[in-house]
N, C-alpha and C positions, 0 to 999 in steps of 0.2 A: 231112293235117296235123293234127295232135291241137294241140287249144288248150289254154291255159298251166291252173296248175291255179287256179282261186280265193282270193281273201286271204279271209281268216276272218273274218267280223261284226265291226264293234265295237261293246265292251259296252257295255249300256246302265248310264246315271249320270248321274253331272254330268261337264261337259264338262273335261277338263283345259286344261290353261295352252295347248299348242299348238293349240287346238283354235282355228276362224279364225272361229267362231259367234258372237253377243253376248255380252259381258264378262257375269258375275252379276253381279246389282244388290249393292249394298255394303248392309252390316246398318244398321239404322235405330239415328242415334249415333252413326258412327262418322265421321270422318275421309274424304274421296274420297283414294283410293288407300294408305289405312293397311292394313298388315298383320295379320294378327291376333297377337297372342302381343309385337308389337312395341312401340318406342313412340307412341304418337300414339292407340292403340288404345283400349278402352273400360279402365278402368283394375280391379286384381283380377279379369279376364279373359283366359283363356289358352288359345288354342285348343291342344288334344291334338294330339301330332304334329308343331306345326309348329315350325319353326326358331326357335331359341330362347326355346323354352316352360320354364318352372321345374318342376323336377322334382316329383313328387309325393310328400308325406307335407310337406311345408313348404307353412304359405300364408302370408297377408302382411296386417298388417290385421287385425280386430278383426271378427270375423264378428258379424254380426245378429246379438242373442238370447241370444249366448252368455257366459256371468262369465269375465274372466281367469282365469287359471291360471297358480300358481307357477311361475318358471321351476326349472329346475334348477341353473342355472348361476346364481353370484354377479354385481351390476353391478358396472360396472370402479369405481375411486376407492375412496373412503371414504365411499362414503354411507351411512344406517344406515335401514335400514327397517323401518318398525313393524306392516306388516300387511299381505296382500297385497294390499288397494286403493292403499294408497298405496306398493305397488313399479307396480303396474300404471300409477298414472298419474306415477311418476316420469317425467324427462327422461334423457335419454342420460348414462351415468356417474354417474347416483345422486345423493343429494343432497349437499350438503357441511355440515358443521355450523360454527356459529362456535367451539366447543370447551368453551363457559360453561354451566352445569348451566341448564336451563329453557328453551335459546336454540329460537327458532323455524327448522328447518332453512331456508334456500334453496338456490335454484338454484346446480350447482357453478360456480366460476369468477364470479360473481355479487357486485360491490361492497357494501361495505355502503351505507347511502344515509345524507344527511348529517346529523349529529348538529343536534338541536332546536334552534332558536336562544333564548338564555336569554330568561326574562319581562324587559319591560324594568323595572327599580327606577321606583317611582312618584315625580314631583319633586315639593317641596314640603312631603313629610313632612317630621317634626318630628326632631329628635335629644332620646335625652332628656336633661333636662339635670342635668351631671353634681353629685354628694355632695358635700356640704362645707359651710363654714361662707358665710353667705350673701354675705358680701364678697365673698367669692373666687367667688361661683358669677357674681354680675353683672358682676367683673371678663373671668370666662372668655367671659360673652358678648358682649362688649365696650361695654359701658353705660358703665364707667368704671373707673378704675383704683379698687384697692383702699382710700385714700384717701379717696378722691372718692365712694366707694358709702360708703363709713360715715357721711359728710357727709350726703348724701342719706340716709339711717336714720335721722339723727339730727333732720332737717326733716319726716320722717315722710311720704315720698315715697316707701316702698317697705312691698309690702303683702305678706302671704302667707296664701293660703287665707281671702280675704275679711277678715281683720287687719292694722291700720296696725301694723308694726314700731316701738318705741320703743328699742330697745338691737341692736346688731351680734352681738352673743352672741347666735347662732342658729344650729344645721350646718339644712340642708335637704336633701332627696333628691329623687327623679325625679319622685316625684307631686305633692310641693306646687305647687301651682297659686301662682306669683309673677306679682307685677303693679309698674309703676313708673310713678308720676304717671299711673297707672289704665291702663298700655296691659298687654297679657302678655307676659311677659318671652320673647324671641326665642331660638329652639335656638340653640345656640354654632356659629361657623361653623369652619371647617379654619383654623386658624392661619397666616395674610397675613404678608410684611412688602415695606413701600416702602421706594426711598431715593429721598429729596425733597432737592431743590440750594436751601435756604432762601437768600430774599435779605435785603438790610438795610433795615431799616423797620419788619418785622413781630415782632408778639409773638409769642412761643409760648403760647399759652395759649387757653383754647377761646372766654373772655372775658376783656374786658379793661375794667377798673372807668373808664380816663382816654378812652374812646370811640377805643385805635385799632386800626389794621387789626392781625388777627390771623391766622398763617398759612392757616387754615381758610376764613377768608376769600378764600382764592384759589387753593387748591383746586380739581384738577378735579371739574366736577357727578357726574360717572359714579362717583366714587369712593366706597368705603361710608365708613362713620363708623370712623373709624382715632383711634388718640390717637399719640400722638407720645413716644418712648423719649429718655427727657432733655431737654435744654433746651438754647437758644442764646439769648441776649440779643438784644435789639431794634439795637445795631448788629456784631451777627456775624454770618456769613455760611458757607457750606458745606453739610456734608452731615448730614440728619436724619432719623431712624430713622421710618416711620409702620409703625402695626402695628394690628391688628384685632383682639389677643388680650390683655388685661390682665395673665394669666399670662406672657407673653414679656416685657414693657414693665417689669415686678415682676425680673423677671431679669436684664433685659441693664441693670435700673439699679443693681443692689446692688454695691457692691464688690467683693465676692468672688468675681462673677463673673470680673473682671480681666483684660478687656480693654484695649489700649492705643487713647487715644483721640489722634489726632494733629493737629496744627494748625499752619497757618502763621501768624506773626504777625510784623509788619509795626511797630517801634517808632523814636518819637523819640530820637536819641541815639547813641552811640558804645559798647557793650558792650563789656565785656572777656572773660576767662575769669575771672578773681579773679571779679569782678559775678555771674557766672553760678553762683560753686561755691556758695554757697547754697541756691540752688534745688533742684541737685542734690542735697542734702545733706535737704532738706526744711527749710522755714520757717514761721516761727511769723506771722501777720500778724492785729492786732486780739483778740489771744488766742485765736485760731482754729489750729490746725495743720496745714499740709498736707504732704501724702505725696511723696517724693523726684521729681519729676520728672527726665526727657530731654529735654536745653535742645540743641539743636547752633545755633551760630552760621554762617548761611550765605555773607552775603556783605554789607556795607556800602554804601549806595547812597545819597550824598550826605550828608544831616540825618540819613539813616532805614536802618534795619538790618531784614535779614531773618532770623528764628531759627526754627525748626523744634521745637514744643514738643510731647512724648509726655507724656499724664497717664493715671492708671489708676482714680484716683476722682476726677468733677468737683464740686466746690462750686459755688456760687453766686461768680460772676465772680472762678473764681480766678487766674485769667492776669493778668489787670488787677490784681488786687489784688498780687499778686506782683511784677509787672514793677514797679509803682508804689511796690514796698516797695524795689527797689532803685537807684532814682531813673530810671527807664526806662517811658515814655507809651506806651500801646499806640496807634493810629491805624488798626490795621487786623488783625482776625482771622478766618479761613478755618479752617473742620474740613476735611479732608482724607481724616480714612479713622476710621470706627469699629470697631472689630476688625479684622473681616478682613471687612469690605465698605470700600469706594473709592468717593470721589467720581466718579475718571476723568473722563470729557468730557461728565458730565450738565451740561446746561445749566442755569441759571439761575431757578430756577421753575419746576422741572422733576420730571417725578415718573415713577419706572421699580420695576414689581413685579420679585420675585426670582421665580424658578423653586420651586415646592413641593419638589423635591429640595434645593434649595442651602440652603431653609430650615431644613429635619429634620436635613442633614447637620451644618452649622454650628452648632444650636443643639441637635441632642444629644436631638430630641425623637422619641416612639415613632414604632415604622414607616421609621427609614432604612434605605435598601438600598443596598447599593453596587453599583457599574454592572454589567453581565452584561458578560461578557469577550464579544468576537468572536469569532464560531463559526469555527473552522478546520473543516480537511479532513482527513482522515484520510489519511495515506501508506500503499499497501500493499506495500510496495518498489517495485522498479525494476520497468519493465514488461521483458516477454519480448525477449530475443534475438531478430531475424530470421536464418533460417538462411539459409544462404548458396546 
């Protein structure tokens, strides 16, 4: 019996995967049980041959030693590149430019970051104070009405550039150095106005020669130094202009400005219309003459009538003096509205600033703006059909 014939040596190597000998030891770095060529593997290492290894003549990675090299191909976007360092260390898709000549490129897709927040304005600076003849400049800083500052020039209470003033006849400009009973004359502040609900008792006036109380007098503390636009007698009552600007207080007192000023007044007696068309007509009283009034007769209430009087230049007590030219006793008058500001439901000693807009608009001074409309939306038609 002939025996089989012999298997044939196996070769000598390293031992294959079925081979039932000790595993090889794993390369030093690597992963227990990673592949070579795989993930997990030592990285930019790729064993030859093995299952999905990258092919050759491409590597990956930024070899040791070596300078980039132009690519051939363009990056995708719009990016513009100035050299080949700075294509080599671009980021994917190039850079993006903001489109502005000088602009520093960034990253594509890349916000811009947020605009510097402004210096803040220093407080306390000065404004300088404005040209003109020197009445008018202490008026605008609210020292005193124009009047009142010549009075004061003329007491020798107002100094410029180290000289006591002797005559009004002066313009001044930004750099004279002014002073008043030795203090520095204060930068002009943004043009104020209150409406104050004056009560009966008090003067208008800032003194008072017979020792009595004067609106100022009572006064809230918080309040700056205001003067007061016209006047109300010591028993009327209503509504009163306070203002912080001598230029305003010079304006809303001229005639010509011509506002209607309105009053309720409260008299002894029995009024007719005849009694009334005088008024209307404009009268003469004391050789004094006053301008046509808006008399309306409201309603009779006992002894005492109520009439609703519109004047548009006030004299000195000219309701009284009129009512008393036509045998009719005033006992009681209320302002009610000065142009186009309202008493409304200000209380009694009461004092409410206007809004800085209402101020400019009303009185016509530089810098109003009228309101910004509400931003709409835009319509871009109807939206799309859904098909069916």
């Amino acid at each position: 019996m002939s025996k089989p014939p012999s298997r044939p040596a196996k070769p000598s190597g390293p031992k294959s995967r079925a081979s039932t000998g000790p595993k090889a030891a794993p390369k030093a770095g690597s992963k227990p049980g990673a592949k070579p060529g795989f993930k997990g593997g030592p990285k930019g290492e790729f064993a030859g041959g093995a299952r999905g290894a990258k092919p050759e003549g491409k590597t990956f990675g930024k070899p040791a030693g070596k300078p980039a090299t132009k690519p051939t191909t363009k990056p995708k976007g719009r990016g513009i590149v100035r050299d080949e360092a700075e294509y080599a260390s671009a980021p994917r898709g190039g850079f993006k430019t903001s489109g502005k000549p000088g602009a520093t490129p960034g990253p594509r897709g890349a916000r811009p970051g947020p605009k510097p927040a402004p210096e803040p304005r220093p407080t306390g600076t000065p404004i300088a104070t404005e040209d003109g003849r020197i009445a008018k400049v202490l008026a605008r800083a609210g020292v005193a009405s124009r009047r009142e500052a010549e009075k004061m020039i003329e007491e020798g209470r107002v100094s410029v550039n180290g000289k006591v003033l002797e005559s009004p006849a002066l313009n001044v400009t930004a750099k004279d150095r002014i002073t008043v009973d030795g203090v520095p004359l204060a930068a002009p502040e943004a043009p104020r106005l209150w409406l104050y609900h004056k009560p009966v008792g008090l003067v208008t006036t800032t003194s008072d020669e017979k020792g009595r109380e004067t609106i100022f007098d009572k006064l809230p503390e918080e309040l700056p130094r205001v003067m007061s636009i016209g006047r109300l007698d010591l028993n009327s009552e209503g509504l009163l202009l306070l203002t912080n600007d001598g230029g305003i207080k010079r304006k809303l007192e001229l005639p010509s400005t011509g506002w209607l000023r309105k009053y309720r007044v409260r008299v002894n007696g029995s009024p007719t219309e005849d009694m009334l068309k005088p008024l209307r007509a404009g009268i003469m009283v004391d050789g004094q003459k006053f301008q046509p009034m808006e008399v309306t007769l409201d309603r009779q209430q006992g002894a005492n009538a109520w009439l609703t009087v519109g004047l548009r230049e006030g004299k000195n007590r000219e309701i009284r003096r009129a009512m008393s030219d036509i045998g009719l006793t005033v006992n009681r008058l209320i302002r009610v509205s000065y142009g186009p500001f309202q008493l409304g439901e200000l209380k009694e000693g009461e004092v409410q600033e206007l809004r800085p807009k209402v101020v400019r608009d009303q009185l016509g001074l530089e810098g109003a703006k009228p309101d910004k409309p509400a931003p709409q939306r835009e319509r871009r038609g109807p939206p799309p059909k859904k098909r069916s």
